[in-house]
C-alpha positions in Angstrom: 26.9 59.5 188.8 24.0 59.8 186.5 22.1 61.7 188.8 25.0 63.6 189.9 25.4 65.2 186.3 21.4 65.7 186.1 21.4 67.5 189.5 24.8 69.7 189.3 23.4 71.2 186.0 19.9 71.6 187.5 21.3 74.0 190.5 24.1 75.3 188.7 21.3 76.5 186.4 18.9 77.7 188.5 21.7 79.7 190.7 22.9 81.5 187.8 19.3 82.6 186.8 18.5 83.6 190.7 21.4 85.5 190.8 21.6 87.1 188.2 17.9 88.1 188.2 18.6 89.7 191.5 21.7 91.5 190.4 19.1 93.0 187.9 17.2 94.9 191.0 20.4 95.3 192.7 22.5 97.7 190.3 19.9 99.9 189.7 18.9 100.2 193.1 22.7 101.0 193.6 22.6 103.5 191.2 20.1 105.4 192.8 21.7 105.2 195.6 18.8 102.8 197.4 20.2 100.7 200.4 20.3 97.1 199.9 20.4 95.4 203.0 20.1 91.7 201.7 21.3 89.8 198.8 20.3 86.0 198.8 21.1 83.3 197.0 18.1 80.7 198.1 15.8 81.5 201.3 17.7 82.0 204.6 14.2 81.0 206.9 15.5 81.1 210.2 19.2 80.9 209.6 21.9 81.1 206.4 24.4 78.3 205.0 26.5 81.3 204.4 26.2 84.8 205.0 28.8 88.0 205.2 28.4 92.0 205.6 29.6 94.2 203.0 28.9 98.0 203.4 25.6 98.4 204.0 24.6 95.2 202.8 24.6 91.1 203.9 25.2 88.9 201.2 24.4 85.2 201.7 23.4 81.6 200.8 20.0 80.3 202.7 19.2 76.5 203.0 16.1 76.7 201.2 16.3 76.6 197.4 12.9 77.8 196.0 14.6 81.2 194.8 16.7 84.1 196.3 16.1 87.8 196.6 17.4 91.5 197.5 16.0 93.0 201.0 15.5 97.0 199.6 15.2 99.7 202.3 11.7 101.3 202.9 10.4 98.2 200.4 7.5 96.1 201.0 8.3 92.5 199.4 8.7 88.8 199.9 10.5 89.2 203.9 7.1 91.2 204.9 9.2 93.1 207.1 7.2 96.4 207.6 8.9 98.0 210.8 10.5 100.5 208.8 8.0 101.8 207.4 6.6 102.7 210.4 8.9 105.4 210.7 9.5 108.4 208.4 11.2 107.7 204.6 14.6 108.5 204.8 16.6 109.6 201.5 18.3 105.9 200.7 14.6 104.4 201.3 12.6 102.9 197.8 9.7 104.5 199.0 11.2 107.7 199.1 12.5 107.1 195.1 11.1 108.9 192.7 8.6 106.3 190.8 10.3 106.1 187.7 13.5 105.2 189.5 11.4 102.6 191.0 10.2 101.6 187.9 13.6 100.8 186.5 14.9 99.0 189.7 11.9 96.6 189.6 11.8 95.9 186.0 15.8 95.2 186.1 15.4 91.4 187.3 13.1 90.4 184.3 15.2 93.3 181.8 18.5 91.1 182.8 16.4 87.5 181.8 15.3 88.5 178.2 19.0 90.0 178.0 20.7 86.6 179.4 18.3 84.5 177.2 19.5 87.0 173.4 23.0 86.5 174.9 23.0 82.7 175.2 21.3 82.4 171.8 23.6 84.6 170.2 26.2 82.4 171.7 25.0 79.3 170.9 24.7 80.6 167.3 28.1 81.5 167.1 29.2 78.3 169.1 27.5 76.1 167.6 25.8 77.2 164.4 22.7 75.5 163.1 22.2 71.8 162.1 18.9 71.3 161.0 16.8 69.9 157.8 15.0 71.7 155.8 11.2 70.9 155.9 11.3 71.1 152.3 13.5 68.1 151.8 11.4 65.8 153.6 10.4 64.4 150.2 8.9 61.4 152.3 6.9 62.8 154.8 6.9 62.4 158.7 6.5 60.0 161.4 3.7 60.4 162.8 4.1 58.9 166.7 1.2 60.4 168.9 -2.1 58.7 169.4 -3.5 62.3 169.8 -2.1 63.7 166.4 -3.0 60.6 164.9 -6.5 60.9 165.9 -6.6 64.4 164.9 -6.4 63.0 161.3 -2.4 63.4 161.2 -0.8 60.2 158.6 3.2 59.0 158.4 4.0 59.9 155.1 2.5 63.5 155.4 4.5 66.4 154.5 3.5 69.5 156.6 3.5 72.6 154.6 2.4 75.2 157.3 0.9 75.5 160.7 -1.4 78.4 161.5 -1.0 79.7 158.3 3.0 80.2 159.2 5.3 78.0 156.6 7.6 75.9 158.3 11.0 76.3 157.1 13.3 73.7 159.4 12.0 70.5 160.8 13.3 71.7 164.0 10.6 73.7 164.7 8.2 71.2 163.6 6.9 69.3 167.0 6.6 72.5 169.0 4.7 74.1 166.3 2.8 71.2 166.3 2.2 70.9 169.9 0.4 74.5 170.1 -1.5 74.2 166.4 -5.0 75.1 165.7 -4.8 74.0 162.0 -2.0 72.0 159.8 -1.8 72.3 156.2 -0.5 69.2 154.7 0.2 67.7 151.6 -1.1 64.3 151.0 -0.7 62.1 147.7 -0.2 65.5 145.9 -3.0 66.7 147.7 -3.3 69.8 150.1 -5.7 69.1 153.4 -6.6 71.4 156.0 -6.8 69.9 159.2 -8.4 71.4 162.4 -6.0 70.7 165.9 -8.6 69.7 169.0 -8.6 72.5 171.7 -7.4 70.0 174.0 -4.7 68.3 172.0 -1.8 69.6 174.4 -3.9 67.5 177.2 -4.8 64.7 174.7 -0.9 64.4 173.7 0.3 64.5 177.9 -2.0 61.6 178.1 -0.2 59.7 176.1 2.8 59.4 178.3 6.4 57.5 176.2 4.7 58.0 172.6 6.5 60.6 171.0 5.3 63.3 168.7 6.5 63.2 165.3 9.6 61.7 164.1 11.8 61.4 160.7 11.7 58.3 159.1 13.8 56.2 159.6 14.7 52.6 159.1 14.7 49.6 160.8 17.5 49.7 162.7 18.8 46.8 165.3 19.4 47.6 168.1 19.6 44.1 170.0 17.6 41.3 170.9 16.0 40.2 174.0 17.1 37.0 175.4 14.2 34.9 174.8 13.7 36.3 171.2 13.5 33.0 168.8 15.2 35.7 166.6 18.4 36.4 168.6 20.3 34.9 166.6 19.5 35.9 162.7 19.9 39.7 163.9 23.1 41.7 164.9 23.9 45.3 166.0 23.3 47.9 163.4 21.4 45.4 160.7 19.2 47.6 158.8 15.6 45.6 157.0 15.7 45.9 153.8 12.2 43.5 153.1 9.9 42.0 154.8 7.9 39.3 153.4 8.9 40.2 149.7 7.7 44.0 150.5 10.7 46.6 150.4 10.6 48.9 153.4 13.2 51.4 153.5 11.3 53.1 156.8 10.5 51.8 160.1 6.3 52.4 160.0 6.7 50.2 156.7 8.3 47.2 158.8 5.2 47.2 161.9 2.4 46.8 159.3 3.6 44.1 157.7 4.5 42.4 160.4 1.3 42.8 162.0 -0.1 40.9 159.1 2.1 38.2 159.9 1.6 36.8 163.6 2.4 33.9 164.5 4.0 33.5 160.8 7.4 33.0 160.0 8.6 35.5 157.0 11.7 35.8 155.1 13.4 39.2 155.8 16.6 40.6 154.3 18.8 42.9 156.3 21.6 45.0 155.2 24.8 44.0 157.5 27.8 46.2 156.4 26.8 46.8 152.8 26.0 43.1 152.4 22.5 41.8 151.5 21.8 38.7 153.8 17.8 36.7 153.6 16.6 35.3 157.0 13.8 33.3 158.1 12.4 35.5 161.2 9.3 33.8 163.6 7.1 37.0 164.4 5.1 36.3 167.5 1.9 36.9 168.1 2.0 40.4 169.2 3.2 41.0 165.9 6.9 41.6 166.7 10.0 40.1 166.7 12.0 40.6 169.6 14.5 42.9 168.4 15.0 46.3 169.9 15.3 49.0 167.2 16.6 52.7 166.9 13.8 55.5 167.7 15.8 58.0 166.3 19.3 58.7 164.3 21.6 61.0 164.4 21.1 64.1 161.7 24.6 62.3 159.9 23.7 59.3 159.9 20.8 59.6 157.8 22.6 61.8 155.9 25.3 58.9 155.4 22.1 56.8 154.5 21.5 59.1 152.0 17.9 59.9 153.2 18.2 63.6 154.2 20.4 66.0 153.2 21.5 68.1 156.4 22.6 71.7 156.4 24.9 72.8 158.7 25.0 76.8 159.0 27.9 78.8 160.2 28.1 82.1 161.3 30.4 84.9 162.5 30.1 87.1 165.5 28.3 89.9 163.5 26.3 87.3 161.8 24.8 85.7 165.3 23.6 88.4 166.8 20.7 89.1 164.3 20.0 85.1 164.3 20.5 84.8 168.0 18.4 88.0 168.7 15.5 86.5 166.3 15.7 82.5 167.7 15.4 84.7 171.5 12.0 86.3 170.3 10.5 83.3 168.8 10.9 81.4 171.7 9.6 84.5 173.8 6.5 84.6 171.8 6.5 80.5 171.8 6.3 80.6 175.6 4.0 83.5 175.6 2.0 80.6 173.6 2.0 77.9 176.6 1.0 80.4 179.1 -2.0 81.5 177.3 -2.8 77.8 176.6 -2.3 77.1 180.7 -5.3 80.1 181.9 -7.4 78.3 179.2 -9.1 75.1 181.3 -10.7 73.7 178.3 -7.5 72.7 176.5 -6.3 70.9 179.9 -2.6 72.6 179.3 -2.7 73.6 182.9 -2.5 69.8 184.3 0.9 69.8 182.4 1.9 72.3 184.4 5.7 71.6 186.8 7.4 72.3 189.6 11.0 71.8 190.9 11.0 68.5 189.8 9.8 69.1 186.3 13.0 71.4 185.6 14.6 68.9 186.8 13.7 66.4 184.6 14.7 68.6 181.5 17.8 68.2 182.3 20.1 65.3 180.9 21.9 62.8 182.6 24.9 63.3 180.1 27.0 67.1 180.1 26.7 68.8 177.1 27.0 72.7 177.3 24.8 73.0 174.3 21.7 71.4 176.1 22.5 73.3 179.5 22.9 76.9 177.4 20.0 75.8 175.3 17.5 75.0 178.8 19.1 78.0 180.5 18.1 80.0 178.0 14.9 78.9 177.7 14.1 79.0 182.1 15.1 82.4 181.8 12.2 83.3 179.6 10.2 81.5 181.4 11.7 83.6 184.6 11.1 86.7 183.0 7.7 86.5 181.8 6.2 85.1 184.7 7.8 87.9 187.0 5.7 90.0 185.0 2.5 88.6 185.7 0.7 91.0 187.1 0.5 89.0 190.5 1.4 91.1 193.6 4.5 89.9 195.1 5.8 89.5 191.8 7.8 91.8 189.5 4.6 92.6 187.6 2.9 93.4 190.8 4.9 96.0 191.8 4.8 97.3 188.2 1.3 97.3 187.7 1.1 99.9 191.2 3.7 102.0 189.6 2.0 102.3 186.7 -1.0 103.5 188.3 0.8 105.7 190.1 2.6 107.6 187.6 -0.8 107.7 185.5 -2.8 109.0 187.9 0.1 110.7 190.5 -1.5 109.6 193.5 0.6 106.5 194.8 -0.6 103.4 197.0 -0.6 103.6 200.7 2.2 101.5 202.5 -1.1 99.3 204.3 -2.6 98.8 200.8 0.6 97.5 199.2 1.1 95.5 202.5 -2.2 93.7 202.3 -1.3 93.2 198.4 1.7 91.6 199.1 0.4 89.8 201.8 -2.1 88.6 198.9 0.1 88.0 196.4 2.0 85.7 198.7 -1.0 83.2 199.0 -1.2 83.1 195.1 2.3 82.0 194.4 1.9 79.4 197.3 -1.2 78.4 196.1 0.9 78.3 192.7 3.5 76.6 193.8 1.7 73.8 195.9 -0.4 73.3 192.6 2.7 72.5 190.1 4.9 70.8 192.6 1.7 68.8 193.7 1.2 68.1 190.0 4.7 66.7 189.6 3.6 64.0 192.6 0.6 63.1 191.3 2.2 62.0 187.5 5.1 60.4 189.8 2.7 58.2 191.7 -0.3 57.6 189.6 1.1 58.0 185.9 
């Protein structure tokens, strides 16, 4: 059922952004009175799932789902389908267009992404509002998790002031900011310390597979115990440690430490269990543990019923979310913008992060929530958007890059030469698309 949920939001996802990326070409092409002959949800290679004739055009459903696509008269693109061009451009043909009609009709799949991805922000803002902590109230510091930030001379207990010379505001934004830093400022023990990221800390952090990045701190929470635990029985669900060996610890990276210290030892340890302070005897074993499972991560209100953090919850009306949407839609456009860069850059290793079909896939949760799905929707549009405008032929960008040139100089491409670029292009994204889907079956099997 699990996998059900996961997959239904991962194609119901995906078919919206296809479609609606196509629809983008589509109405302006309609506009300009351009015949449409196809519009394609999915690849119909040698035969359609569904397919019916409307006007002048056949709208349909292939079996193959690596995209979808519109079929534009007198158009050289994906189908390679150059026939028609043999013969003389006829008025509904895209060739015979003028180019900034051209222009419009190819930059309308990527316009309606960036609109789709403001929209759902806005939405969300509306929707949902914003729950977040302020960095500034993080009066202990953070959680430092990663091996790689750790070794890049990160501490628990740190308090991040800025990254890149750009305050951070909400903890939210933290871990990606983080994630794509040249150089934290932090304040340690009252002091301020540069630190200088490693260009390959993106590759250094995917290394470390199951660590997180950073984290709150939090405390001890139990969680349960495993059945061979010599503890099992001193611990319950939910007991918070208070101590440990006569040491208060009201955070979690307080509790390991000590307990280190103490193999093989037994220690006294008092828990809080509904409000009531109870002492225990615990045997810590000789990794240093004791066989209780703990919390990772709490809720936002539960720590805020602990009384560590105070969260603010902002609400907003319509008017009010579209200037918050519309600014949370460019940061995450200039975010992504970010990775890319990062991914053309071998020396930082970003690129053997890089996903295929199966990596969207595993974004999604195995829960519904319509606040994740709008929230990753948004987000693979952007990344739909500004990849279509790579200037890669086959692609969006391709096509836009020989229009520019055309309008600048006012002598336009021959049909052979755009032909022999799409034919190019082509390889590229397979070449692309064998590389990230081949990356995703390599981390399956050997990682």
């Amino acid at each position: 059922m699990d996998i059900l949920i996961k997959l239904s939001q991962f194609l119901l996802s995906l078919s919206l952004l296809i479609i609606l990326h196509e629809f983008g070409h589509f109405i302006p092409a309609k506009l300009f009175k351009t015949r449409v002959e196809k519009f394609y949800l999915f690849f119909d290679v040698k035969f359609s799932l569904f397919k019916k004739k409307i006007g002048d055009t056949v709208y349909g459903i292939g079996w193959l789902p690596l995209g979808g696509y519109v079929k534009i008269s007198g158009m050289v693109d994906e189908s390679m389908d150059t026939e028609q061009l043999k013969s003389e451009p006829q008025p509904w043909e895209f060739r015979s267009k003028p180019a900034w009609q051209r222009l419009i009709i190819m930059l309308g799949g990527v316009t309606v992404n960036f609109i789709l991805a403001f929209v759902i922000y806005i939405g969300m803002t509306y929707a949902y509002g914003d729950l977040f902590l302020s960095n500034k109230d993080i009066k202990q510091g953070i959680w430092v998790q990663s091996p790689a930030l750790l070794a890049a001379g990160l501490e628990t207990g740190d308090k991040v002031v800025s990254v890149d010379g750009k305050e951070i505001v909400k903890f939210n934004d933290l871990p990606e900011s983080l994630l794509l830093a040249k150089e934290v400022t932090v304040e340690r023990k009252g002091e301020i310390k540069q630190l200088k990221m490693p260009v390959d800390l993106v590759d250094q952090i995917m290394q470390n597979k199951g660590s997180g990045l950073i984290g709150l701190r939090i405390p001890f929470v139990v969680t349960g115990a495993s059945e061979d635990s010599p503890n099992k029985d001193l611990f319950t669900l939910k007991d918070i440690i208070k101590s440990v060996n006569g040491v208060a610890t009201t955070y979690f990276d307080e509790v390991a430490p000590i307990l280190m210290e103490n193999k093989n030892q037994i220690v006294p340890i008092v828990i809080d269990r509904d409000g009531k302070e109870i002492k225990v005897d615990a045997k810590v074993n000789a990794e240093g543990k004791l066989g209780i499972g703990y919390a990772a991560a709490l809720p936002l209100d539960n720590l805020e019923k602990l009384g560590l953090y105070n969260i603010s919850h902002e609400r907003y009306s319509l008017m009010e979310s579209i200037p918050v949407g519309l600014v949370k839609g460019k940061d995450k456009i200039a975010s992504y913008w970010k990775q890319l860069k990062l991914m053309v850059q071998p020396e930082t290793g970003a690129y053997k992060g890089v996903g295929g079909f199966k990596a969207i896939y595993d974004i999604f949760p195995q829960y519904w929530s319509w606040e994740v799905f709008w929230g990753i929707t948004a987000m693979l549009s952007i990344m739909l958007g500004v990849m279509n405008l790579l200037p890669i032929p086959a692609l969006d960008g391709g096509h836009v890059l020989f229009l520019l040139y055309e309008m600048i100089s006012g002598r336009k491409p021959s049909d052979k030469f755009l032909e022999n670029a799409q034919m190019v292009g082509f390889f590229i994204l397979i070449g692309l698309l064998l590389f990230a889907n081949g990356n995703d079956i390599y981390k399956a099997i050997f990682k």
